[in-house]
C-alpha positions in Angstrom: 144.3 -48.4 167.6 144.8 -47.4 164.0 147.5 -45.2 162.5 144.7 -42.4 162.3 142.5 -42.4 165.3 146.1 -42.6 167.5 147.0 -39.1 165.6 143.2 -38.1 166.9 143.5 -39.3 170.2 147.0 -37.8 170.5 145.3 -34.1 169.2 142.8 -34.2 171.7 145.2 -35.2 174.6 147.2 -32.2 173.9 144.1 -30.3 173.7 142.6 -31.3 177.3 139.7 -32.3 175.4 141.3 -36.3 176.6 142.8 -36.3 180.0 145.8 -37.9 180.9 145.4 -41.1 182.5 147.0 -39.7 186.2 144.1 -37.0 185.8 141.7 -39.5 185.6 142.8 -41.6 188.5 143.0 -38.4 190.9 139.5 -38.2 190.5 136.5 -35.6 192.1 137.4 -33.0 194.4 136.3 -33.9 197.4 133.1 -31.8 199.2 135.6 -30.8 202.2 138.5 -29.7 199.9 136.1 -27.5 197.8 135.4 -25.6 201.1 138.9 -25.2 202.3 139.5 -23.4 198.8 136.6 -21.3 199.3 137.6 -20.5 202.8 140.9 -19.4 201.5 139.8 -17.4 198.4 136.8 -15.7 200.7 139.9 -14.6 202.9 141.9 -13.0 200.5 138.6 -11.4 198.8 138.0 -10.1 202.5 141.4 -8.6 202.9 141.5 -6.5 199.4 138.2 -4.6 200.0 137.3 -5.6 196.6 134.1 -6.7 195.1 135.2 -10.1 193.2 133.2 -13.0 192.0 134.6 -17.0 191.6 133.9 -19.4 189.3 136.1 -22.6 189.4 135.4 -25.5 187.3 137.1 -28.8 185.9 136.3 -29.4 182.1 134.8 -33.0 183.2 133.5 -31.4 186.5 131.1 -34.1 188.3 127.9 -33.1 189.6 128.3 -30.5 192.3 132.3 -30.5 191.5 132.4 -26.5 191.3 133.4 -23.1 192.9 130.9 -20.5 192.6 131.5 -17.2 194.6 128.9 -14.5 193.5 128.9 -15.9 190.5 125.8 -14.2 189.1 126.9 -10.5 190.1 127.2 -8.2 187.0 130.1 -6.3 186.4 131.4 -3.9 183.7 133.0 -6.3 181.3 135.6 -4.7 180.1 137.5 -6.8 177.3 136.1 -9.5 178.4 133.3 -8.9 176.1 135.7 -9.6 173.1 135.9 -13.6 173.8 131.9 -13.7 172.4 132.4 -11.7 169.8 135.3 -14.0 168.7 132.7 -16.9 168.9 130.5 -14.8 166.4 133.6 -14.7 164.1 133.7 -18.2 164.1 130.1 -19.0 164.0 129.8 -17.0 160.4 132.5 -18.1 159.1 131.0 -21.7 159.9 127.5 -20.7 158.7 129.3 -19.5 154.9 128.5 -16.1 155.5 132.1 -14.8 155.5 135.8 -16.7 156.0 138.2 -15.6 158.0 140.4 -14.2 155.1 138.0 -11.4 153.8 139.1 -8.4 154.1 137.4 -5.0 155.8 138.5 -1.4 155.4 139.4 0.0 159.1 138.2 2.8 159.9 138.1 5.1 163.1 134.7 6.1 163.4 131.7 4.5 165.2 128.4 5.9 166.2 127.5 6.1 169.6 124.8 4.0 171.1 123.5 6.8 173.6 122.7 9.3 170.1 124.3 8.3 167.4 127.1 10.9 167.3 130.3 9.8 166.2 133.4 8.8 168.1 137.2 7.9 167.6 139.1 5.5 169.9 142.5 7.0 170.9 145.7 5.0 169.8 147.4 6.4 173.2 144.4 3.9 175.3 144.7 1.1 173.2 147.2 -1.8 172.5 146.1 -2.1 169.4 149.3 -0.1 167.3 149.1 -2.3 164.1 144.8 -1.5 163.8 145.8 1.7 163.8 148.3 1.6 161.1 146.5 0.2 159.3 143.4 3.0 159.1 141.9 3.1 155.7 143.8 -0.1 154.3 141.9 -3.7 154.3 142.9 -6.0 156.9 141.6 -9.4 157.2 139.5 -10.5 159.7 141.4 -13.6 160.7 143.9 -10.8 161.6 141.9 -8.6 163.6 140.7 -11.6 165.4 144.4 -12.0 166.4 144.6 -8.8 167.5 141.7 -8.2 169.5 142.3 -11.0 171.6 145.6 -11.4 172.2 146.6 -8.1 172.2 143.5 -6.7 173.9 143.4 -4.6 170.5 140.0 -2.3 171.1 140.3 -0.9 167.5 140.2 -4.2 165.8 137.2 -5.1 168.4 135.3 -2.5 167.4 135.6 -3.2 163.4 135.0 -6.5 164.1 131.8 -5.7 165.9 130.6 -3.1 163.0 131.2 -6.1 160.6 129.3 -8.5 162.8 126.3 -6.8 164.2 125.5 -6.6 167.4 122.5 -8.7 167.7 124.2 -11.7 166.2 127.1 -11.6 169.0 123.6 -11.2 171.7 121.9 -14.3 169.5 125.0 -16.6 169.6 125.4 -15.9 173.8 121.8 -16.5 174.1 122.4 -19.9 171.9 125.8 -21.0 174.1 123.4 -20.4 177.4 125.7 -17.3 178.6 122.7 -15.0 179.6 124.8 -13.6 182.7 126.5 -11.4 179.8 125.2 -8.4 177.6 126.9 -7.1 174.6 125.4 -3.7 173.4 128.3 -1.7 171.5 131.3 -1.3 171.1 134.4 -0.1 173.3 135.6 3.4 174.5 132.1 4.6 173.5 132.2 7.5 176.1 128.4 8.6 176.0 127.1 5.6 176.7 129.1 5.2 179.5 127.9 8.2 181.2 124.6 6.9 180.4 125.1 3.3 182.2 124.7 1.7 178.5 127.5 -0.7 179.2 128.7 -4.1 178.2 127.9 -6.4 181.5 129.0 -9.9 182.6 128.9 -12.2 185.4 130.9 -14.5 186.2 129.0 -17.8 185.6 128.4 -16.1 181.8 131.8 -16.6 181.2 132.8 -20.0 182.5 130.0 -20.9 180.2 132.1 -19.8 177.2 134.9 -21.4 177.9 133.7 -24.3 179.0 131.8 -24.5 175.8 135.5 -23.7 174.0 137.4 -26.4 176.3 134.8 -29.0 175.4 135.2 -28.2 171.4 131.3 -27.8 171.6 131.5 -23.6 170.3 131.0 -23.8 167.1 132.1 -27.1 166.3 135.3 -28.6 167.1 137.8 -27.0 165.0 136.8 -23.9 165.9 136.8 -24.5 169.3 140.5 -25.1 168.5 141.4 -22.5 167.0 140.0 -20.4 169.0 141.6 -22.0 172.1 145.0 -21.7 170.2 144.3 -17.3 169.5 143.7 -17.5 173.2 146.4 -19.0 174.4 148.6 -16.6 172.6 147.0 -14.4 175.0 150.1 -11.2 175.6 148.4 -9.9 179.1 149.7 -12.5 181.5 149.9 -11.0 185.1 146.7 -12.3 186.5 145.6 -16.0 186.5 148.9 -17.2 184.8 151.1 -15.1 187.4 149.6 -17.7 190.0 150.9 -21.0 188.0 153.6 -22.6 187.8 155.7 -21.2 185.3 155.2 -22.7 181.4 151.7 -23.8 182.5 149.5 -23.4 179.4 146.8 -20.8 179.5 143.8 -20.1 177.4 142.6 -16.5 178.5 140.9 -13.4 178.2 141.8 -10.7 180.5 139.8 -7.1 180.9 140.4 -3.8 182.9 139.2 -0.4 182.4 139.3 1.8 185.6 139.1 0.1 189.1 138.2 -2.7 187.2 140.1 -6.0 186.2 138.6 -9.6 185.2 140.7 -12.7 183.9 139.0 -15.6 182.6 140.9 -18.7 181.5 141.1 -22.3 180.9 143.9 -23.6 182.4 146.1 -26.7 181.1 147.4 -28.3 184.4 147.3 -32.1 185.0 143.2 -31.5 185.0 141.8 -28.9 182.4 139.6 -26.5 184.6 137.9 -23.4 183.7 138.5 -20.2 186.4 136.7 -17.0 186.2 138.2 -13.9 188.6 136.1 -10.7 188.2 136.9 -8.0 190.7 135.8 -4.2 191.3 136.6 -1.9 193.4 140.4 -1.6 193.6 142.4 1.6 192.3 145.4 0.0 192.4 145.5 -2.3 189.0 148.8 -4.1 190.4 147.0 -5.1 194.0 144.0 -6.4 191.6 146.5 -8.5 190.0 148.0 -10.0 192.5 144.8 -10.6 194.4 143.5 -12.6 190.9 147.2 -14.5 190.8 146.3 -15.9 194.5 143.1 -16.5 193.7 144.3 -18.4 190.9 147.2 -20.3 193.3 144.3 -21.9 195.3 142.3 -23.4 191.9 145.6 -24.9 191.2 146.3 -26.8 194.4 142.5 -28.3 193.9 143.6 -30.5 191.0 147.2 -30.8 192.3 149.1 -32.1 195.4 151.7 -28.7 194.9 
């Protein structure tokens, strides 16, 4: 192997786009293993009184080689809904239409999709303390990228979203296959809420992302990658991480809004796999957690002997 395609190989080994050779001899997960972790994660789901939906998936899955618990139930998606419109980013800067060093003015005011009437997002609900700085000034949209992902920042999602357009983020879901999920506006847009004009996901939707990221196939493959590298920088870590073993890597997107909390992620482990946990239904957000970091303990032990 020359100097140059070692380098490549080497990348793509790091990326869990090439798996190491002791992944490869473990091999499929068995049919009766797969039920003994649905058993298990059907138990805890029993025990929370939560509405949750499963989707567990290796990145070179076999045929059949999957976990899908209600997988096609719609739930509010909360942040989740900022991982596709990250993809858009990428897929215009990729098409020449912007780069991810323009600039945008921020500004605090959208319109809301049930009238039109204006809204503000409040600083005091949001993670987002550097979008807000920042109102009136030009911030790139590489940055705002940053932010609305790994912070959770619903300010910079919601420039981001004015600058992309709404249709494109539904025309790029509808290109990666991901029709489970429905983008219609932005975040803390209070009339529409009331109205049931809400951003919905399942869970299958969003495996379908990120499996489309953890094959390099979004976009093409270097924005796959740098993608996967914003979300791994991910700073909301007490869901599917809190479940690994500690300095596993993690490339995730978390969401919450009331009684609600989703985590979806790839995770790094000795076998790349994709997990989804959506749940609803719990008014305790630390009981969701740690109902999403067990969930999250049983993927692991299906590609591990710990």
């Amino acid at each position: 192997m020359g100097v140059i395609a070692r380098r490549e190989f080497l990348r793509l080994a790091a990326a869990g786009v090439i798996l190491p050779a002791a992944a490869r001899r473990q091999g499929r997960v068995g049919a009766a293993r797969l039920q003994d972790a649905i058993s298990r994660i059907t138990a805890l789901v029993a025990a929370s009184g939560a509405e949750v939906a499963v989707v567990w998936r290796p990145l070179d899955a076999a045929a059949g080689e999957e976990i899908r618990i209600a997988s096609g139930l719609r739930f509010h998606a909360a942040s989740t809904m900022k991982l596709p419109v990250m993809i858009e980013l990428f897929q215009q800067a990729h098409d020449g239409k912007l780069t991810l060093d323009d600039t945008v003015i921020v500004t605090n005011q959208f319109k809301s999709l049930a009238d039109g009437s204006p809204y503000t997002l409040s600083a005091d609900e949001d993670s987002d303390g550097e979008t807000y700085r920042a109102i009136g000034k030009p911030l790139a949209l590489r940055s705002l990228c940053e932010t609305m992902i790994a912070a959770s920042g619903n300010l910079a999602a919601n420039v981001l979203i004015e600058r992309l357009g709404v249709a494109n983020i539904k025309r790029t879901l509808a290109s990666l296959d991901a029709s489970g999920m429905e983008v219609l506006r932005g975040v803390e847009d209070q009339k529409a809420f009331d109205r049931g004009m809400n951003n919905t996901t399942d869970a299958a939707a969003l495996a379908t992302l990120l499996t489309s990221l953890g094959r390099r196939r979004a976009v093409s493959p270097a924005a796959s990658d740098e993608m996967l590298a914003i979300l791994k920088r991910q700073q909301h870590n007490d869901e599917i991480p809190a479940g690994l073993p500690p300095g596993t890597i993690v490339a995730h997107k978390t969401g919450w809004i009331t009684r609600i909390l989703h985590d979806a992620a790839i995770v790094y482990g000795p076998r790349p796999y994709v997990l989804v946990v959506l749940t609803r239904g719990l008014d305790d957000r630390a009981a969701a957690s740690r109902l999403i970091a067990d969930i999250s303990r049983v993927s692991w032990q299906l590609t591990t002997d710990r």
